[in-house]
N, C-alpha and C positions, 0 to 999 in steps of 0.2 A: 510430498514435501517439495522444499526448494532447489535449486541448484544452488543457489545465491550463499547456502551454509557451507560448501566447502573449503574450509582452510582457505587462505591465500587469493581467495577469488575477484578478482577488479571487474566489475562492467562499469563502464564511461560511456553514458549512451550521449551521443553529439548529434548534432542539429544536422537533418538530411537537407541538404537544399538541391530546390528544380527535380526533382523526383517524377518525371513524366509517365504518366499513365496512359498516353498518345499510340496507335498504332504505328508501327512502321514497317510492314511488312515486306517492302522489296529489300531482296538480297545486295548488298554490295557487288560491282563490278569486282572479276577476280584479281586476285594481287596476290602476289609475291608474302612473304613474313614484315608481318607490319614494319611501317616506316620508322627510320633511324630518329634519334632525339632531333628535337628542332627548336622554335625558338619560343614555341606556344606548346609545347609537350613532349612529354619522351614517353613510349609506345612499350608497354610490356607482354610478355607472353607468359602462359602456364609451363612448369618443367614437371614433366614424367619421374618415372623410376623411384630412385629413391627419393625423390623433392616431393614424394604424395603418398599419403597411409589411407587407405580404405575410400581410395576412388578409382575410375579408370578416368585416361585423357583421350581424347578421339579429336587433333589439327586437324581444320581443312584448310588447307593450302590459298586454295583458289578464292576461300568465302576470309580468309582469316579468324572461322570460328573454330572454337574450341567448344565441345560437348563433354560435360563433365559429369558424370553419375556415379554417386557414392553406392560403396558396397560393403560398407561396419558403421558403426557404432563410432566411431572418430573421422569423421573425412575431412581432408586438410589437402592442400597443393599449396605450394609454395611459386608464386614467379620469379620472373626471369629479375639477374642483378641489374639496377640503375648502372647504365654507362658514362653517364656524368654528374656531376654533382646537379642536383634540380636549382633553378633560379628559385630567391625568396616568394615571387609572384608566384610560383606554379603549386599551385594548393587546393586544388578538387582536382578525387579521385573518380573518374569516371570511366561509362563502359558501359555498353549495349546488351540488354539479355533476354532470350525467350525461354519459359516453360511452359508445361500443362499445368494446371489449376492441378492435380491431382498429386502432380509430382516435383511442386516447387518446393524447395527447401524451408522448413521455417524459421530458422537462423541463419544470421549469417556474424561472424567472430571476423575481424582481420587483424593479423597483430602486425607490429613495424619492428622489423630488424633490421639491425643485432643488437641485443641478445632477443629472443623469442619470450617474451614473458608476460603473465596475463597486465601488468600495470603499464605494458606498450600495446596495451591493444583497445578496441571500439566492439561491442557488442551492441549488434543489431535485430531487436525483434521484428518478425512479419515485414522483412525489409522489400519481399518482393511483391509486383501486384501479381494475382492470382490470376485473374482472369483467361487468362491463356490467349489473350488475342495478339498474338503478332509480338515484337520487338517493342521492347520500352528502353527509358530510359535512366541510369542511374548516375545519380552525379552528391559527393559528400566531402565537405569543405571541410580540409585536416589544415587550417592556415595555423589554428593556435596549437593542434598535437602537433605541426613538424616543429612549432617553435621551442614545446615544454620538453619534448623528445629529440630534439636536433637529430630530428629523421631525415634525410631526402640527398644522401652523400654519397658519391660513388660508388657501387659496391653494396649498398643497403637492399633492402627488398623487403616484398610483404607475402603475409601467410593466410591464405584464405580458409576459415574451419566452415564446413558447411550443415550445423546443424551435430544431429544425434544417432541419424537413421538412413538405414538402408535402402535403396530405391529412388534416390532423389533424385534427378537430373535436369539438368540446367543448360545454356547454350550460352556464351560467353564470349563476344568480339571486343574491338573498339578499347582494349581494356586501357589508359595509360595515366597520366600526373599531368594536368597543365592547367594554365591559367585561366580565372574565371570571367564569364562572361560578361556585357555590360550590366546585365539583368543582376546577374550573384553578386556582383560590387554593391549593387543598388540593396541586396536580398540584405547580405552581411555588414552595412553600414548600418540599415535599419536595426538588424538584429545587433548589431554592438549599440545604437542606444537604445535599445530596451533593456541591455543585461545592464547598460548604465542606471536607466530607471529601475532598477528589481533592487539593484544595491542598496541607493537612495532611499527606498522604499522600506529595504532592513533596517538601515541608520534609523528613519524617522518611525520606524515600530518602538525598535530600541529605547530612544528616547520617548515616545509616548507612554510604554509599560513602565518606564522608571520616575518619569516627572510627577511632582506632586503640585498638582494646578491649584490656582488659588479658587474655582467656584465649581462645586458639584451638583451632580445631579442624588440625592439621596434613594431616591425610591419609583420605582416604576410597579403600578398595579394595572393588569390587564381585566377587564367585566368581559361578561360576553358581548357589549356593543361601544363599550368607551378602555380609552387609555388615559391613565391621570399620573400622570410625571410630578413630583415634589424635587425640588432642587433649593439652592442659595447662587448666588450671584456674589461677588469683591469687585468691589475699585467700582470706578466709574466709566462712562462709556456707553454704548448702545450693546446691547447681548441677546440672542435669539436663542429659541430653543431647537434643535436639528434632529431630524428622524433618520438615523441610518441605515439603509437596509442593508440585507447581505451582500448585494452584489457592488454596492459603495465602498470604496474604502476611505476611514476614516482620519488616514494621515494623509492625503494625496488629492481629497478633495478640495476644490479652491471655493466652491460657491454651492452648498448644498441645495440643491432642488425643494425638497419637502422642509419648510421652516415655520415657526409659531415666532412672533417677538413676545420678549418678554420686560416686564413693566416694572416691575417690582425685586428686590434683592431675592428678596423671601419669596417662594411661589409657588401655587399650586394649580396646572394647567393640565385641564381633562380636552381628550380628542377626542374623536371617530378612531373607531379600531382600524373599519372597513373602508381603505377607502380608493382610487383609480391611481393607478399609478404603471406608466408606459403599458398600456392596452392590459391590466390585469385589473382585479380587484384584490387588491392587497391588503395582507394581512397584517398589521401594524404590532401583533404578538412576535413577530419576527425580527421587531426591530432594535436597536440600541440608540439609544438616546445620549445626547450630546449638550450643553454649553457652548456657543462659541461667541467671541467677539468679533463685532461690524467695523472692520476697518475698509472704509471706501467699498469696495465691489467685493472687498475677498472676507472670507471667515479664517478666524484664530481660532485654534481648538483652545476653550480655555475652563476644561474638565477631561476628564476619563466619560469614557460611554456607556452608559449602564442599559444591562439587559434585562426585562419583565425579572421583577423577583416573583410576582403570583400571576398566575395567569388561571381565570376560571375553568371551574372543571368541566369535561362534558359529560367523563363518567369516573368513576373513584374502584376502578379492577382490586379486587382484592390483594393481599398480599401474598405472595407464593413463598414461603421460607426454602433455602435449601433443609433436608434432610441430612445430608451427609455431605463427605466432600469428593464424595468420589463421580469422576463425568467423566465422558465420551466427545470427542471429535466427532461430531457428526452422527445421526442416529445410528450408523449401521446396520447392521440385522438386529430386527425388532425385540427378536428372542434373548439375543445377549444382555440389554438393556434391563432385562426383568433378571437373566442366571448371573449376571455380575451386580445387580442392585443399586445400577446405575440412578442418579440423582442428580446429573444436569448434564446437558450436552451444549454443544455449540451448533449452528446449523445457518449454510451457506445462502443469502439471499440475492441476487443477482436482480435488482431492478428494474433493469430495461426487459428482463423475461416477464415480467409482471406487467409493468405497465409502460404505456407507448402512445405517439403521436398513432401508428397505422392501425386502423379498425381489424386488421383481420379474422372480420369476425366475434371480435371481443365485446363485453357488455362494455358499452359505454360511463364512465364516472368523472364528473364536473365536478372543478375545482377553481377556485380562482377564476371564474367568469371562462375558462377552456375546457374541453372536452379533451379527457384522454380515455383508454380503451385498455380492458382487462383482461389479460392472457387467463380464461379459465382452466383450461388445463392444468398451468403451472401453479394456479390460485391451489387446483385441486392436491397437487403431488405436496404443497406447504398445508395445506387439513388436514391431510391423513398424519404426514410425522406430527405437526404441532396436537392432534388431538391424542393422538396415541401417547406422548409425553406429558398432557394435560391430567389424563384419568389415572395416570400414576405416578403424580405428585413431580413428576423430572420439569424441571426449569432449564427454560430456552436461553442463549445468549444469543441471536440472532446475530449474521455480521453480515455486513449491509455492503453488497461492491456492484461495482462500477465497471464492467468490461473497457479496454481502449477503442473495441471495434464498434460502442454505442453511441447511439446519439446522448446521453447524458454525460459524456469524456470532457474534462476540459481541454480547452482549444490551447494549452501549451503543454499537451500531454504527447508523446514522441514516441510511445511504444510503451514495453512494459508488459502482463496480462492483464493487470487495474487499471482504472485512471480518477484520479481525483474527479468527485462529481466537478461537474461547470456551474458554477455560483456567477459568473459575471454577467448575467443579462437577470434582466426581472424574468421574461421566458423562461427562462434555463431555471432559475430558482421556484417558481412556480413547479414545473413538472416534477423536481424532485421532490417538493415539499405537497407536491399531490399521490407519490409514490409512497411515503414517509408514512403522510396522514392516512390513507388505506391501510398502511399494513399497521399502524398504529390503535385504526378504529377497529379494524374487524379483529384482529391477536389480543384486544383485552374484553371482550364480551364473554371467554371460556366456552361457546357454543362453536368457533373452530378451533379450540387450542390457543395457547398462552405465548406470548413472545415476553417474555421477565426483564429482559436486559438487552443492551443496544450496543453491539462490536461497530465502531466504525471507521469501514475499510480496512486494510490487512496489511499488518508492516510496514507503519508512515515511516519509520526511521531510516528503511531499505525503499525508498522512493522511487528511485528508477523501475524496478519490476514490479511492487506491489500495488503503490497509490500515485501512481506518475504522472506530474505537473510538470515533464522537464525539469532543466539545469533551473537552479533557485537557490538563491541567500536562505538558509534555514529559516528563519526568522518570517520570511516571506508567504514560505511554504506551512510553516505553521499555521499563521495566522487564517492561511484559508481551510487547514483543518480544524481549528477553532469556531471557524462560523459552522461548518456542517455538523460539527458535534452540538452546538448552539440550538442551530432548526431543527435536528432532532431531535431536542432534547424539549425546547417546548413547545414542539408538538405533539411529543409521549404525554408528557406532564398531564396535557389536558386528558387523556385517555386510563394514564396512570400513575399514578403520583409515587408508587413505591420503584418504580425505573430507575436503572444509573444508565449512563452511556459512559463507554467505557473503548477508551485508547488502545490500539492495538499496535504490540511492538514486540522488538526480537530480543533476542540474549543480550543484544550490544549496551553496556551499559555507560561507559563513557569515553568508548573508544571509537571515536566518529570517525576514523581511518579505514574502520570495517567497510571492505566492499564499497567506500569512497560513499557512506552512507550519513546518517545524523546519529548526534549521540541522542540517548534513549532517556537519561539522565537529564541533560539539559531539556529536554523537547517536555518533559513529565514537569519537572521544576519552572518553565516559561506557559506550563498551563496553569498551574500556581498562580502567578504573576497576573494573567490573563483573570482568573478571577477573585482573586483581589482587585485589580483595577475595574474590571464591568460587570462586576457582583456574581457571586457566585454559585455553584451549578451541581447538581447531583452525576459528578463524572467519577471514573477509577480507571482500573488499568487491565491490560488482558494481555499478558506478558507472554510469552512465547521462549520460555531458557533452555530450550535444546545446547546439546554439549556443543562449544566450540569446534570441533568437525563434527560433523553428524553421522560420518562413515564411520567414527570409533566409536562403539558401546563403551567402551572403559574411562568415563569422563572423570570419575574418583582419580586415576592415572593421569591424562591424558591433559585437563583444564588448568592448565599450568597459570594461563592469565585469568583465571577464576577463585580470586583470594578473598578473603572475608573482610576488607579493606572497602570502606562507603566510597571509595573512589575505583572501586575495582574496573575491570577492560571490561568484562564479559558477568551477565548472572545466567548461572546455567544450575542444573539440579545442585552440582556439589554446593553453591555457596547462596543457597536461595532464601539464605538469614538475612542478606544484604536488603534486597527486595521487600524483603518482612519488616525492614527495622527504618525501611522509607516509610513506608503506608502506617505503618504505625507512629512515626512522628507526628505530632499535635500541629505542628503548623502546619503538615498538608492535608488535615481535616475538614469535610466539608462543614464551612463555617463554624470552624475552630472546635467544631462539638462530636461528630460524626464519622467513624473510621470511612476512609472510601473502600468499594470493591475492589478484590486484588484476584482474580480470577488467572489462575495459568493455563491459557486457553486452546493454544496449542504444543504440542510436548512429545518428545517418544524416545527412546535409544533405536537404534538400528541393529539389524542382523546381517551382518556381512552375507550370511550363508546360513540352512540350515543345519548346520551340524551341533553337537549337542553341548560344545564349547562359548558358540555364539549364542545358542539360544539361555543357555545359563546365566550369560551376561548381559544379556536383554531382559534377561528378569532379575537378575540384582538391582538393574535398575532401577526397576519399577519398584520394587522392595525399597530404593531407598528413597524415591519421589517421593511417595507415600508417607515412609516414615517421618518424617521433614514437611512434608506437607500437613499430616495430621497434628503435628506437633507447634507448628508456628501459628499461633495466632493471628496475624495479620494477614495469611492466606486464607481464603473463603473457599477455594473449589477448584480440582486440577482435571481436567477435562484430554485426558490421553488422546493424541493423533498418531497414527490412526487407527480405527477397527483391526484393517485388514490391510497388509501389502498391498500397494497398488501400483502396476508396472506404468504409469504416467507419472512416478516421484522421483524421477531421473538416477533409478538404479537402487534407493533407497529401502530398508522392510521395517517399516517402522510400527505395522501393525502388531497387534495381541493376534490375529490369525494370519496365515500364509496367503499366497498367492491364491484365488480363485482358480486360477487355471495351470498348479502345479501339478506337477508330473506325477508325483511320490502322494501326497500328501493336500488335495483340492481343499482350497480355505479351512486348514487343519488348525486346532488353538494351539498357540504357542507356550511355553511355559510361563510368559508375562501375560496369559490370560488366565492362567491359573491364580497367578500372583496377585492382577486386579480382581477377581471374584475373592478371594480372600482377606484382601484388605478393608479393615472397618469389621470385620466379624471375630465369632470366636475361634475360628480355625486359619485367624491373621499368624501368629506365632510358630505355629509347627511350620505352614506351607512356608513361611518366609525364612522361619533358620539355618533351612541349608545354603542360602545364597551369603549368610558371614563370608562365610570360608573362600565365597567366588571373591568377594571385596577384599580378603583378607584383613577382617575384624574379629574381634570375639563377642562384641555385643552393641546394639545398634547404637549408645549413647556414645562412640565411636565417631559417628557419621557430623556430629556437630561441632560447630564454632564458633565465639564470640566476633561481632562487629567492632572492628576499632574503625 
């Protein structure tokens, strides 16, 4: 699981700038303890003793470094106090550092004191380069945190946490506050007007989603060699018809590239599907179609942009029904899947493991006039789960991500473990949509197993860690989730027409202050929007309502901002009516007619501990998921995370079995595995009635609440 769920948790990831990846291997002349404040920086050092939990500090004098190797599970040092107040100019924090590849830190947290608290601090993923060659450089522009924080006053200081883990050590000179360079002036002028452009950019989404233009585009039908757009036209004027593809965006362009005129109010104009566009052969099922008016050189949007409402089939995959509603985070052990009666899982796909600019060896598959190349191995490790899930009726929701360390990342993604794919170049879009269409062609033939449904990416709402585009006007950041759920979606289509692609998001339901994240609520409701204005899509939702802390099992207790209220903070198990009485309202219907999927895709309580206290309450839990789940209608299928404990969930046990490599007890079931094998069966009732008494109920109609 996350870190990002615990209570109270702020990551603010900020812009690295000049991050040298350069050797510098010679040592400094010796000196004395770094030099006194001046007039271009003031010079800090690390403090020992009690200023540091679960490090050692090792000064060299002569080199001015400090060697720092953590030795817990918290390691922290604290520097030396600011001697003078810092000038407004002195604003990157910078410092010289060498590791081994082996033993660099993979966080790095630094909070701004006084007071110590996670909303004065910067979390930095993979902040350091691994390589191990020699001295680099680090350098990170805090001009707007010392302003929003009125950090940098005599007497203040900062806290460096170094990650989670024992064994780290790092080499640390040069460490001090001063002012930036010609180059960073030049870095962060640019970068303040592009956050200006991302603004702008919100504003005119904003106003596009809400205007009602006076000439539309009605209908877009995709054949397998033609595109025929039907539209009307208002007023008078000269008006062209505009192909948008994904990596265009449609409020911001001045002069569309790909254009038809058009002649007539009324219109019906057939293209080429196929056709060259920036070194590809593009795929015009991808695109969104526009209206706009010819003033002089520039276009007026004067429509909404409608996406292919049919696009021909290549194959028509059967339909896979759920059986029950009971599913799995992940296959796990094969065997569980058959002893708990498992009926849909969720299951991780990592694309850039699949497929890839570099041959290594891979079979080759052409797409878009490119050749990319197929990791058969990992081809192999998705047949054996997907077919073993296929012969026994369990439906896949595959979830589709994006490492930051791939070449598929986009290019304002800053760390994170995801990264939103890169949509901005027709390249970029090409590779993903040749990524897409493979796993799309080969997952509906049933000859390697089934992919039923499309997760895409993981906790847009919690952006910074999960699907990370950088700092972004929500709105912004939407919208380029809206096109990748778009190209995947009719890309499935032609493969399989009964697909939903489906939204992936956390508990947070309208409380966008979470973790300094997006609300969940709004983001689901501006998808809405989205199709209503460019026609609409076979999407739904794949919710994620873990308890407001995730260390507490007792979220019935504990989910205080979890009320039955359509405006609630948080949707966690206790009030997961809320969630049920969205997806069941008629206007978020796909095309007013059609409940959307509501899949809760990933989910678990925790066990502090094995004792037989926690484990109790980790199966009431599940007892009351369950009950709550089978009971709402507008829930489709709850898909429990995880199997099994797994010591990479930052302390978390949120599996049905234990640790693989406990001491007592080696991947032992818990009694929330007993509780998922029972539920949906005849012996639901006995195994579950002893957990009343943990909730303190007498009977499970207890557990429920009306929506106001």
């Amino acid at each position: 699981m996350k870190l990002k769920h615990f209570t109270g948790l702020f990551i603010a990831l900020l812009t690295v700038l000049g991050v040298s990846c350069s050797s510098d291997n010679n040592e400094p002349s010796p000196t004395p303890t770094p030099p006194t404040p001046s007039t271009t920086a003031e010079y800090l050092t690390f403090r020992d003793g009690i200023y540091c939990h679960d490090v050692t500090l090792a000064y060299d004098e002569k080199t001015g470094t400090s060697t720092i190797t953590t030795t817990g599970t918290d390691p922290y040092i604290l520097t030396s106090l600011l001697k003078e107040t810092l000038p407004d100019d002195s604003c990157v924090l910078s410092f010289k550092y060498n590791a081994a590849a082996a033993s660099v830190p993979a966080e790095l947290q630094i909070f701004f004191a006084q007071p110590t608290s996670e909303d004065r601090s910067v979390k930095l993923s993979t902040p350091f380069n691994t390589d191990g060659s020699g001295w680099k450089s680090f350098a990170l522009n805090i001009k707007k945190l010392r302003e929003s924080l009125k950090w940098g006053k005599k007497g203040q200081y900062m806290r460096f946490d170094f990650g989670s883990e024992a064994g780290k050590v790092i080499r640390i000179r040069e460490l001090c506050v001063r002012k930036m360079t010609d180059k960073e002036k030049a870095d962060f002028e640019a970068s303040e007007n592009f956050e200006a452009y991302k603004q702008n950019m919100a504003t005119h989404l904003n106003t596009y989603l809400t205007s009602s233009y006076a000439s539309k585009v009605t209908d877009v039908e995709v054949s397998s060699s033609k595109v025929t757009i039907k539209g009307q036209c208002s007023g008078s004027g000269k008006f062209a018809l505009v192909d948008v593809a994904p990596w265009e965006e449609v409020t911001e362009t001045a002069t569309f590239p790909s254009r038809i005129d058009i002649t007539s109010n009324t219109f019906t104009i057939t293209a080429d599907r196929n056709v060259t566009r920036d070194g590809i052969t593009y795929d015009r099922a991808f695109s969104k179609w526009a209206i706009v008016k010819v003033d002089g050189d520039k276009d007026v949007l004067d429509s909404h942009a409608r996406y292919a409402d049919d696009v021909a089939a290549l194959r028509s995959a059967s339909e896979m029904k759920l059986q029950n509603k009971k599913g799995l985070g992940g296959p796990g052990n094969f065997t569980d899947l058959d002893e708990m009666g498992i009926k849909s899982i969720t299951y991780n796909i990592t694309i850039n493991a699949l497929l890839s600019t570099n041959s290594n060896g891979g079979s080759a598959y052409k797409f878009g006039g490119k050749t990319y190349y197929i990791n058969s191995a990992y081809q192999a490790t998705i047949d054996k789960v997907l077919t073993y899930c296929y012969q026994r009726g369990i439906v896949v929701a595959a979830i589709i991500l994006t490492p930051t360390q791939s070449e598929y990342k986009d290019p304002e993604c800053t760390g994170g473990y995801y990264s939103m794919p890169n949509m901005t170049t027709a390249a970029a879009v090409n590779m993903y949509a040749a990524a897409l269409n493979y796993l799309a062609d080969r997952y509906s033939q049933n000859t390697h197993g089934r992919i039923n449904h499309w997760i895409m990416h993981n906790e847009v709402d919690m952006n910074t860690d999960w699907t990370n585009m950088g700092s972004q006007p929500e709105l912004r950041y939407l919208d380029r989730y809206v096109k990748s759920m778009r190209l995947a979606y009719n890309i499935v289509r032609q493969y399989d027409q009964n697909a939903s692609i489906l939204g992936s998001f956390t508990h947070s339901w309208t409380n966008d202050d979470f973790l300094k994240g997006y609300s969940t609520k709004t983001m689901i409701e501006q998808i809405v929007q989205y199709s209503n204005a460019e026609g609409d899509f076979r999407w739904g939702v794949a919710a994620h309502p873990y308890p407001q802390d995730l260390t507490k099992p007792e979220f019935w207790k504990n989910d205080t901002k979890s009320t039955y209220s359509r405006n609630t903070d948080f949707v966690t198990f206790k009030n997961l009516e809320v969630i049920n009485d969205w997806i069941l309202n008629k206007q978020h219907y796909y095309k007013g007619t059609t409940k959307r999927i509501l899949f809760l895709s990933e989910n678990g309580t925790n066990t502090p501990g094995y004792s037989q206290q926690y484990l109790q309450q980790q199966a009431a839990g599940a007892a009351w998921a369950w009950k709550k789940v089978n009971a709402l209608a507008g829930i489709d299928a709850i898909q429990w995370h995880n199997y099994q404990d797994n010591r990479a969930e930052f302390g978390l046990r949120i599996g049905l079995r234990k640790y693989s490599d406990d001491a007592d007890d080696p991947g032992g079931r818990k009694l929330s595995w007993f509780v998922w094998q029972a539920a949906g069966t005849d012996s639901e009732d006995e195994v579950f009635e002893p957990y009343l008494s943990t909730i303190g109920i007498t009977a499970w109609k207890d557990i429920f609440g009306g929506v106001y």
